[in-house]
C-alpha positions as CSV (number, residue, x, y, z in Angstrom):
1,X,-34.0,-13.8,60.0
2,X,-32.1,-16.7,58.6
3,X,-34.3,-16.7,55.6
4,X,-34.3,-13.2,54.7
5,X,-30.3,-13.9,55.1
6,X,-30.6,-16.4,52.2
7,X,-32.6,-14.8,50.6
8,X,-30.6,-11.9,50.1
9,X,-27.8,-14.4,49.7
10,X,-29.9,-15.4,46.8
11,X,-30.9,-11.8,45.5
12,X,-27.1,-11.0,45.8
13,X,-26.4,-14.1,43.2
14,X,-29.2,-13.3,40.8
15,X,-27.9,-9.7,41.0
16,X,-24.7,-11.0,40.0
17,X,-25.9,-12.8,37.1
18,X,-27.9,-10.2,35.4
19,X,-24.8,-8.2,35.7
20,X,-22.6,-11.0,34.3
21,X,-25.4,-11.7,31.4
22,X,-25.9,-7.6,30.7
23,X,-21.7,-7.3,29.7
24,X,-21.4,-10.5,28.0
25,X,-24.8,-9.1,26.4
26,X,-23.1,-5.6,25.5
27,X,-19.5,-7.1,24.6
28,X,-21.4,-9.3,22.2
29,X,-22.9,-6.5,20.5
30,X,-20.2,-4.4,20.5
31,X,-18.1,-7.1,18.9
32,X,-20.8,-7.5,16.6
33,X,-21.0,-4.0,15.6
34,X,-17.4,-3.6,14.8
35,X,-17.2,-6.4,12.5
36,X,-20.2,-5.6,11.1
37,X,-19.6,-1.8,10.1
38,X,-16.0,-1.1,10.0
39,X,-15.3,-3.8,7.4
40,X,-18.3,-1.8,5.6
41,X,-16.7,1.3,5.4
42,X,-13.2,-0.3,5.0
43,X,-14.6,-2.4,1.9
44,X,-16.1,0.7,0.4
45,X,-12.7,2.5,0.5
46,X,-11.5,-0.9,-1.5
47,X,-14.3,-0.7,-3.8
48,X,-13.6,2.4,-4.5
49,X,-9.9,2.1,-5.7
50,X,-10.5,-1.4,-7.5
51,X,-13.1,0.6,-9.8
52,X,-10.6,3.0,-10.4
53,X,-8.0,0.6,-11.3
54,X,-10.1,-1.7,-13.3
55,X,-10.2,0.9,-15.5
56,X,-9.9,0.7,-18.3
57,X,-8.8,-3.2,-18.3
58,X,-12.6,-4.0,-17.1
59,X,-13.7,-2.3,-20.7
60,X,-11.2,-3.4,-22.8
61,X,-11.6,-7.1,-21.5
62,X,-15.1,-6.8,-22.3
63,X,-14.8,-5.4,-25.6
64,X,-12.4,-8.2,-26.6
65,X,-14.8,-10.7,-25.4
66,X,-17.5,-8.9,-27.6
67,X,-15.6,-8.9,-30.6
68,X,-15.0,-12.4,-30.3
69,X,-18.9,-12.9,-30.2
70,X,-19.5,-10.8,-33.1
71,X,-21.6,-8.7,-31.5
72,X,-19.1,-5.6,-32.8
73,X,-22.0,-3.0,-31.6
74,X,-20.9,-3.9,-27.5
75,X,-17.3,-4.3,-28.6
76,X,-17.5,-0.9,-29.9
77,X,-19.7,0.4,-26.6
78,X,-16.9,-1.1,-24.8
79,X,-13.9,0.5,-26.8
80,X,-15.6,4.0,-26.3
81,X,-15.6,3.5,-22.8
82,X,-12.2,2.7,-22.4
83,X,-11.4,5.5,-24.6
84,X,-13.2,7.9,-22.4
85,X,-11.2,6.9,-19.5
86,X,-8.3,8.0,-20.5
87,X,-9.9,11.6,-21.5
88,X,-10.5,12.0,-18.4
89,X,-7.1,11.0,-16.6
90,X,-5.9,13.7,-19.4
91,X,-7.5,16.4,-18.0
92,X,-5.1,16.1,-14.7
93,X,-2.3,15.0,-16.6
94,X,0.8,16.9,-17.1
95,X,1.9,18.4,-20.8
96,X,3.6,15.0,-21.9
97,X,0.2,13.2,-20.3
98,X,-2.0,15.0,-21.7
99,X,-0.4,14.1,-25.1
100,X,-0.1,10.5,-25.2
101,X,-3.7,10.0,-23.5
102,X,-5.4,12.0,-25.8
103,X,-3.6,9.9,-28.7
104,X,-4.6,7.0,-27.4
105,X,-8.1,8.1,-26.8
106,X,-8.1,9.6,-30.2
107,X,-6.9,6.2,-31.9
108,X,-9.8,4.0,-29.5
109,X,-12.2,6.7,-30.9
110,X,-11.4,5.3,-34.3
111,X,-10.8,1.6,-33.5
112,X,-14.0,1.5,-32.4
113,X,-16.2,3.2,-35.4
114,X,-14.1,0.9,-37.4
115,X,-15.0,-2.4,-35.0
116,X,-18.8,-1.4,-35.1
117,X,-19.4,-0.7,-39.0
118,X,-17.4,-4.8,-38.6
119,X,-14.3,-3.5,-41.2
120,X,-11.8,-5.0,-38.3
121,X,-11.2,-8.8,-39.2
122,X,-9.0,-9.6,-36.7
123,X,-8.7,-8.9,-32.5
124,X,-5.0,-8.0,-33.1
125,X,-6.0,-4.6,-33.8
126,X,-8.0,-4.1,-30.3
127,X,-4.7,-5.9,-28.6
128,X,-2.2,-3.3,-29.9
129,X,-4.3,-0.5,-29.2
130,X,-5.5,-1.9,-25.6
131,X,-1.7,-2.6,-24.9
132,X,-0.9,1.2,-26.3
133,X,-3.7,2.6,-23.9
134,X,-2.8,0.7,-20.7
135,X,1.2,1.9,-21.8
136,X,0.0,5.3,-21.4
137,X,-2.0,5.4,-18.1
138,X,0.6,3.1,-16.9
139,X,3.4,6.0,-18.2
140,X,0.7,8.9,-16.6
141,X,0.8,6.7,-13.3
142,X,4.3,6.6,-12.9
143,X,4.1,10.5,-13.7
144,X,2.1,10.9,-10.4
145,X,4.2,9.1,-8.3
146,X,7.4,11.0,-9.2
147,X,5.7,14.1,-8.9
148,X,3.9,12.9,-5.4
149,X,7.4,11.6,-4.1
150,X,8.8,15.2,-4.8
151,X,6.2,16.7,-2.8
152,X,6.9,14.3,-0.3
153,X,3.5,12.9,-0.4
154,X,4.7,9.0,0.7
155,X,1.1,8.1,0.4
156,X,0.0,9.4,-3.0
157,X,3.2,8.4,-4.2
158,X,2.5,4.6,-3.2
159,X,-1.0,4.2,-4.8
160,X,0.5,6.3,-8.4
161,X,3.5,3.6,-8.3
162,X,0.8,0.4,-7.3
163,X,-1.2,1.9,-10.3
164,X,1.7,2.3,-13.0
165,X,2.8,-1.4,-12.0
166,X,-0.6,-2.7,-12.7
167,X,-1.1,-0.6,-15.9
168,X,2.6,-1.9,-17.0
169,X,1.3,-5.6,-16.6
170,X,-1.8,-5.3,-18.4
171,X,0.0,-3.3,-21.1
172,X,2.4,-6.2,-21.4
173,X,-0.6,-9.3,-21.7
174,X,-2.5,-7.4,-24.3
175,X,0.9,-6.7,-26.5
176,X,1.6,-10.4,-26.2
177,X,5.6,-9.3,-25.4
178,X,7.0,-11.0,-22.2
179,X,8.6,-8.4,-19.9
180,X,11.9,-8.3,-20.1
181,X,13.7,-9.7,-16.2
182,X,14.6,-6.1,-15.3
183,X,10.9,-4.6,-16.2
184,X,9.4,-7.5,-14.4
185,X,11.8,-6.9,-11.4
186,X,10.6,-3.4,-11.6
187,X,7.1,-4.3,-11.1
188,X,8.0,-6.4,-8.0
189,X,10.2,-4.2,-6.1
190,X,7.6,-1.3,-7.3
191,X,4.5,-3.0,-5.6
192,X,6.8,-3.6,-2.4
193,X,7.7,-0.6,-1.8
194,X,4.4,1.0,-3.1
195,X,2.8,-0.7,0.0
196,X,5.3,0.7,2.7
197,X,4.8,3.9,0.8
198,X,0.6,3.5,1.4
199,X,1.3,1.9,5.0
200,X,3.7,4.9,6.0
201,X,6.4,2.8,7.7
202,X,9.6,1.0,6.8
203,X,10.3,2.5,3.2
204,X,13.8,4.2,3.0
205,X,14.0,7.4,1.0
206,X,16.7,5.7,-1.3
207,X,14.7,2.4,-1.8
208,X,11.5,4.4,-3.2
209,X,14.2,6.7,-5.9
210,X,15.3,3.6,-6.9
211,X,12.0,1.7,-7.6
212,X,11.1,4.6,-9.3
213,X,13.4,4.7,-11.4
214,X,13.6,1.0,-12.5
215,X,9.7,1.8,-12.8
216,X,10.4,4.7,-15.0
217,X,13.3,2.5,-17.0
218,X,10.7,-0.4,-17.3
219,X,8.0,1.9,-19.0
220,X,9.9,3.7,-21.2
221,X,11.8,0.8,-22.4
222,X,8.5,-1.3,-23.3
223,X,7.2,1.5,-25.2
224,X,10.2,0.8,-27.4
225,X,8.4,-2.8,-28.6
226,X,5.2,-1.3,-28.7
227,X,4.7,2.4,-29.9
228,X,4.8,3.6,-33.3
229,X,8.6,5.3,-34.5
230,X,9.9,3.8,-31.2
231,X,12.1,0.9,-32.4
C-alpha cells in the first residue's frame, strides 16, 4: 500500500509536469504566432503606404540616375512613369488639382520624348520639372487634408498632411532652393500633428487649423521660386 502511495505520489508529479510542459508549450507558440503574423499584416499595411508615397520620387530618382548614365531610353521609361502618377492622382483631384497635375503630367510627357531622342544636355531640366511635379502632389495633398479635416475625418486628414509634407520636401531638394525657416517649420509641426491626427488622440482642433495653414502658406509660397509667371 505504501508503494502504490508513492507511486501515485509519483504519477501526481509527472502529471504535473506534462501539464507545466503543455502551457509553457502552448504560450510559446502563441507568442510565436503573434510575432510572427501580426507584424505580417501590420508590415503589409506599411508597404502599402510607402509605395504610395514613393511615388513618384522612386521614378524620378531613377530617371535622374539614368540620365546621368546615358542610358536616356530608362531615363525616359522612368520620366513616363512619374508622369503617369500624377494622371492618376488627377482623376480624384479637385478642379484646381486636376489642373496643375495634368500640366505637370503634360510637361513630363514632353521632357521625356525630348530625354529619349538625347536633345536634353543637361539634368537641370529633369530637376525643375521633378521639383514642379512633386510641388503639385504636394499642393493636391494638402488639398485632401483640408478637405478631410472639414469632414472631420482626423485620420484621412493626418496621412493627406504627412503626404503634402513629404511631397513639399522632395519638391524642395530637386529645385535646389532651401526652404525658407517658416516652410520648414511648417513641415515639422505638420508631421507632428499629422501623427496625432493618424493615432486619434492628443491633437487639439486649433493646433491641426493652424498646421494647416502654415502647410498651405508653405506651399503656395514655394511655388512662388519655382512655377512659371509666379515671381
Amino acid at each position: 500500500m505504501g508503494k502504490d502511495t508513492g507511486r501515485n505520489i509519483n504519477n501526481g508529479g509527472l502529471d504535473m509536469k506534462r501539464m507545466i510542459f503543455l502551457m509553457a508549450g502552448l504560450f510559446a507558440f502563441l507568442s510565436f504566432y503573434q510575432a510572427a503574423f501580426t507584424p505580417m499584416a501590420y508590415s503589409k499595411t506599411a508597404q502599402e503606404d510607402q509605395t504610395h508615397t514613393a511615388q513618384p520620387a522612386s521614378d524620378f530618382q531613377k530617371a535622374h540616375e539614368s540620365f546621368l548614365e546615358k542610358d536616356f531610353k530608362a531615363s525616359a521609361a522612368g520620366i513616363r512613369k512619374g508622369a503617369d502618377f500624377l494622371r492618376k492622382e488627377a482623376e480624384s483631384a479637385g478642379i484646381q488639382g486636376k489642373k496643375t497635375l495634368a500640366a505637370s503630367a503634360k510637361e513630363l510627357d514632353k521632357l521625356a520624348d525630348s530625354v529619349e531622342k538625347g536633345a536634353v544636355k543637361s539634368d537641370k531640366k529633369l530637376k525643375s520639372a521633378f521639383s514642379r511635379a512633386e510641388h503639385a502632389v504636394a499642393n493636391n495633398e494638402y488639398v485632401k487634408a483640408t478637405d478631410s479635416w472639414a469632414r472631420k475625418e482626423a485620420k484621412e486628414t493626418g496621412h493627406a498632411l504627412d503626404s503634402a509634407a513629404e511631397h513639399m520636401e522632395q519638391a524642395a531638394d530637386w529645385s535646389g532652393h532651401k526652404l525658407k525657416a517658416g516652410a520648414s517649420r511648417a513641415i515639422k509641426v505638420g508631421r507632428e500633428v499629422s501623427g496625432k491626427l493618424v493615432e486619434g488622440t492628443r491633437y487639439v482642433p486649433e493646433e491641426v487649423g493652424k498646421a494647416l495653414k502654415s502647410m498651405g502658406d508653405a506651399i503656395s509660397g514655394f511655388g512662388k521660386k519655382i512655377l512659371p509667371g509666379k515671381k
